[in-house]
Residue frames relative to the residue before (quaternion, step in Angstrom):
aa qw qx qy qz dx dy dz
X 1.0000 0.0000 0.0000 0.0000 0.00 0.00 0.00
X 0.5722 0.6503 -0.3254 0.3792 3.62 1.09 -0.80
X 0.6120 0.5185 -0.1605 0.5752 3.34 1.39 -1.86
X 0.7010 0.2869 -0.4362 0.4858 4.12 0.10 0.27
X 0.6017 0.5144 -0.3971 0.4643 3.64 1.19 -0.56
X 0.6910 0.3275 -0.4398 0.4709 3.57 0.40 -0.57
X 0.5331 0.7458 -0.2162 0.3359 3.69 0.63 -0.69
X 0.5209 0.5660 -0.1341 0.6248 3.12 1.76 -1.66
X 0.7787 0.4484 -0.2150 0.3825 3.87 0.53 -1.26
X 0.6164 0.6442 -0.2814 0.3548 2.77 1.20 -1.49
X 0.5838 0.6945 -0.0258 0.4199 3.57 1.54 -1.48
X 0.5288 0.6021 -0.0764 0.5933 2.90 1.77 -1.26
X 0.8815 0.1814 -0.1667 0.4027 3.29 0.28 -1.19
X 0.5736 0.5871 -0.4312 0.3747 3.26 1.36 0.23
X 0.4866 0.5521 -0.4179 0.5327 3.55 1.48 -0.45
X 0.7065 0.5760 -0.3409 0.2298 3.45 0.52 -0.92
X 0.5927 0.5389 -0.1534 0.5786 3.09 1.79 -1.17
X 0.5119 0.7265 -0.2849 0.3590 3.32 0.96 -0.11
X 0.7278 0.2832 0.0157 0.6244 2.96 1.03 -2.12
X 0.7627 0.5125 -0.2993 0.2571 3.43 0.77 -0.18
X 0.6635 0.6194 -0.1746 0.3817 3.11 1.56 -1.22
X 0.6463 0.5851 -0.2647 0.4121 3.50 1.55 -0.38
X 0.4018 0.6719 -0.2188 0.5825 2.98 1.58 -0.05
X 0.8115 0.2337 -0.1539 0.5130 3.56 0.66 -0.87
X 0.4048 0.5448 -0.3427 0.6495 3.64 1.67 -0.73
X 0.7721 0.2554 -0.3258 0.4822 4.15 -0.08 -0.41
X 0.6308 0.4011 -0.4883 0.4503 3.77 0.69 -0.14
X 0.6821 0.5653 -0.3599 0.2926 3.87 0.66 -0.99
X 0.4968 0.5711 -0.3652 0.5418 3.37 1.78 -0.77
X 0.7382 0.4519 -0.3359 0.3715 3.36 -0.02 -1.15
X 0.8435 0.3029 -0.3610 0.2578 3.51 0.24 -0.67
X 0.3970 0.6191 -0.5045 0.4523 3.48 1.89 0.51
X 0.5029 0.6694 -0.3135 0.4481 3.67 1.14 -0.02
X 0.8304 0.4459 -0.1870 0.2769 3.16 1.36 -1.22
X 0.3138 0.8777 -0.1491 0.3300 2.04 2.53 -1.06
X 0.7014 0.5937 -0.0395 0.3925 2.91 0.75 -2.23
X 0.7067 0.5309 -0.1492 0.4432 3.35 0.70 -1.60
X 0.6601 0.3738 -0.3176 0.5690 3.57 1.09 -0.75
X 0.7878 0.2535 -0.3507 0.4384 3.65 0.11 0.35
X 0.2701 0.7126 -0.5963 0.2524 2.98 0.63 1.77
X 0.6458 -0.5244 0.3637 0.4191 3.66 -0.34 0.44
X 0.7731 -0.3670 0.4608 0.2351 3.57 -1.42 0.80
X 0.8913 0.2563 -0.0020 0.3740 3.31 -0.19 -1.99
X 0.6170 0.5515 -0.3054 0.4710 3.26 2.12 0.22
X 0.8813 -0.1526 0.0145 0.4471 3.27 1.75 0.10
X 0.4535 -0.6437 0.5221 0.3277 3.71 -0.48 0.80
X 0.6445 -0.3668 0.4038 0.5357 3.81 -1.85 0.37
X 0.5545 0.5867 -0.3978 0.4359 4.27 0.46 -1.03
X 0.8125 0.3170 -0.0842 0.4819 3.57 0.39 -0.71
X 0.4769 0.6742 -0.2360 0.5122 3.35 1.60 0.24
X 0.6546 0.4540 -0.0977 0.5965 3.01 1.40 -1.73
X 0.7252 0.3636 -0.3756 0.4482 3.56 0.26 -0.60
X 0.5646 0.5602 -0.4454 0.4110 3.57 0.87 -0.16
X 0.4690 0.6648 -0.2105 0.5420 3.47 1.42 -1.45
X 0.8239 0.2025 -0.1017 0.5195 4.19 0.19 -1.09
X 0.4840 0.4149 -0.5778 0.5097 3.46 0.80 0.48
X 0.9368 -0.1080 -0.2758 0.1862 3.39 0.41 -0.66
X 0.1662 0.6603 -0.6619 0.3136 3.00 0.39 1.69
X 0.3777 0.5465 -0.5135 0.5431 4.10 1.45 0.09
X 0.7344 0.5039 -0.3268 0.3162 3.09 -0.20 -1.95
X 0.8271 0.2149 -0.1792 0.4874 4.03 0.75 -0.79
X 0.5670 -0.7301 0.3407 0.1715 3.25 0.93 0.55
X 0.3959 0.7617 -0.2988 0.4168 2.53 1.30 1.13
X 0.2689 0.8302 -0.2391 0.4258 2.95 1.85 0.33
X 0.5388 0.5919 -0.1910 0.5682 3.57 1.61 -0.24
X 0.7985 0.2669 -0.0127 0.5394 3.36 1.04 -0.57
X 0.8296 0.0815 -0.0526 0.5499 3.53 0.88 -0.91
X 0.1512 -0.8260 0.5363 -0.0850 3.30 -1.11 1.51
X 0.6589 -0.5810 0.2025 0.4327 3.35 -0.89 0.41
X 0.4838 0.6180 -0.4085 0.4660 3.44 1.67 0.15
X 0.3044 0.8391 -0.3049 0.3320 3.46 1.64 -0.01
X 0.8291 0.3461 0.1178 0.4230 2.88 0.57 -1.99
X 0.0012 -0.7301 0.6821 -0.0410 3.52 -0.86 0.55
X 0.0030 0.7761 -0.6255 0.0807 3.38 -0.61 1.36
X 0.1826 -0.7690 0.6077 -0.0770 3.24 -1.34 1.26
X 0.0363 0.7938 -0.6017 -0.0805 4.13 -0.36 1.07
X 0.1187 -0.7083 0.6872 0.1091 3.50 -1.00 0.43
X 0.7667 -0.2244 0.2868 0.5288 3.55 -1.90 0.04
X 0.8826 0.3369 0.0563 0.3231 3.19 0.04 -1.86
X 0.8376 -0.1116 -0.0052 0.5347 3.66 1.29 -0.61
X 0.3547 -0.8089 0.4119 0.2241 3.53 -1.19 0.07
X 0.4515 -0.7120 0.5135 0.1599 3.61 -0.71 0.59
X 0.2068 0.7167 -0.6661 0.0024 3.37 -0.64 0.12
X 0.3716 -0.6606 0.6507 -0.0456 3.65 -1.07 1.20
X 0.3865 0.7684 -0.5098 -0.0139 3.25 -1.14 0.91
X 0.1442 -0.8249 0.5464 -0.0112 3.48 -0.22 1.19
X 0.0178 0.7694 -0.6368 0.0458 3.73 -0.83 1.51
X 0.1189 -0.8007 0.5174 0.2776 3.22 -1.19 -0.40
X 0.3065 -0.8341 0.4581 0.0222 4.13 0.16 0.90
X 0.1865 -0.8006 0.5662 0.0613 4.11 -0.14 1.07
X 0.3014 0.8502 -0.4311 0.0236 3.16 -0.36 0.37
X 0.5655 -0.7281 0.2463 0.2991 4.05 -0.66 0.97
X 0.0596 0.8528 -0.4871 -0.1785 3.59 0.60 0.61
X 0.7420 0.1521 -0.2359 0.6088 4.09 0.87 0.06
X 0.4503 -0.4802 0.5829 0.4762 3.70 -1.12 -0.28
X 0.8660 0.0291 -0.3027 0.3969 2.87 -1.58 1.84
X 0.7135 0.3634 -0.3331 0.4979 3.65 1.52 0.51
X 0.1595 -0.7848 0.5964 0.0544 3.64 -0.55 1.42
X 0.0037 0.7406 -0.6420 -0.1981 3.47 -1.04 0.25
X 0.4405 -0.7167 0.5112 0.1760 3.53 -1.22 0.44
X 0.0306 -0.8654 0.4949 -0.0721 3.74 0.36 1.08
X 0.2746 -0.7777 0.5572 -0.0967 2.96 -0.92 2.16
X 0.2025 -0.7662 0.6052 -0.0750 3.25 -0.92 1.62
X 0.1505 0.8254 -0.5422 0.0463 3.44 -0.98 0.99
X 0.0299 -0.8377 0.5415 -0.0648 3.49 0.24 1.15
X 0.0389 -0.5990 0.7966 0.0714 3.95 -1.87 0.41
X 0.0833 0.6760 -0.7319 -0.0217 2.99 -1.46 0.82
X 0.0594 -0.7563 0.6445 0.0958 3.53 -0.94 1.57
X 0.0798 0.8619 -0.4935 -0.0851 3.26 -0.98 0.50
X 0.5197 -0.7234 0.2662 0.3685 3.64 -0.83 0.48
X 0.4169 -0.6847 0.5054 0.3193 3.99 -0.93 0.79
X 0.3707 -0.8043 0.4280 0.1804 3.48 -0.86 0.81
């Protein structure tokens, strides 16, 4: 009886890892994206032109469900730029159990 109970969990936690981990596998991608995006040169763009870079590709990954332009909080200085993002991502991790998974990320980087 023990051996179907652990089994039973085990089962459990593989669905769980299932529905959950993509969720966190699509946030870690994205913010090497953002990473990227903030160290785009000055003379290639104001915070306005930042953001639209930022929501093209949050389309492109479909992420558009979850993160909006109320998302983002961009900041340029002389020397570097900030970019601030703060989502928040539901997802089913059992039948009849949802969890809401809060993401908060800064990336400061320097302007070359």
């Amino acid at each position: 009886m023990g051996g179907l109970i652990f089994l039973a969990l085990l089962i459990a936690m593989a669905y769980a890892a299932w529905n959950v981990a993509p969720a966190y596998m699509d946030h870690y991608d994205f913010v090497d994206k953002v990473n990227e995006i903030c160290r785009t040169p000055r003379y290639k763009g104001d915070d306005d032109r930042i953001m639209e870079m930022l929501m093209r590709e949050v389309r492109n990954r479909r992420l558009d469900e979850w993160i909006k332009p109320g998302s983002f909080r961009v900041n340029t200085t002389e020397t570097s730029r900030r970019i601030n993002l703060r989502y928040e991502r539901e997802v089913q991790v059992l039948p009849g159990w949802k969890k809401r998974l809060k993401f908060d990320f800064q990336s400061d980087q320097p302007l070359v």
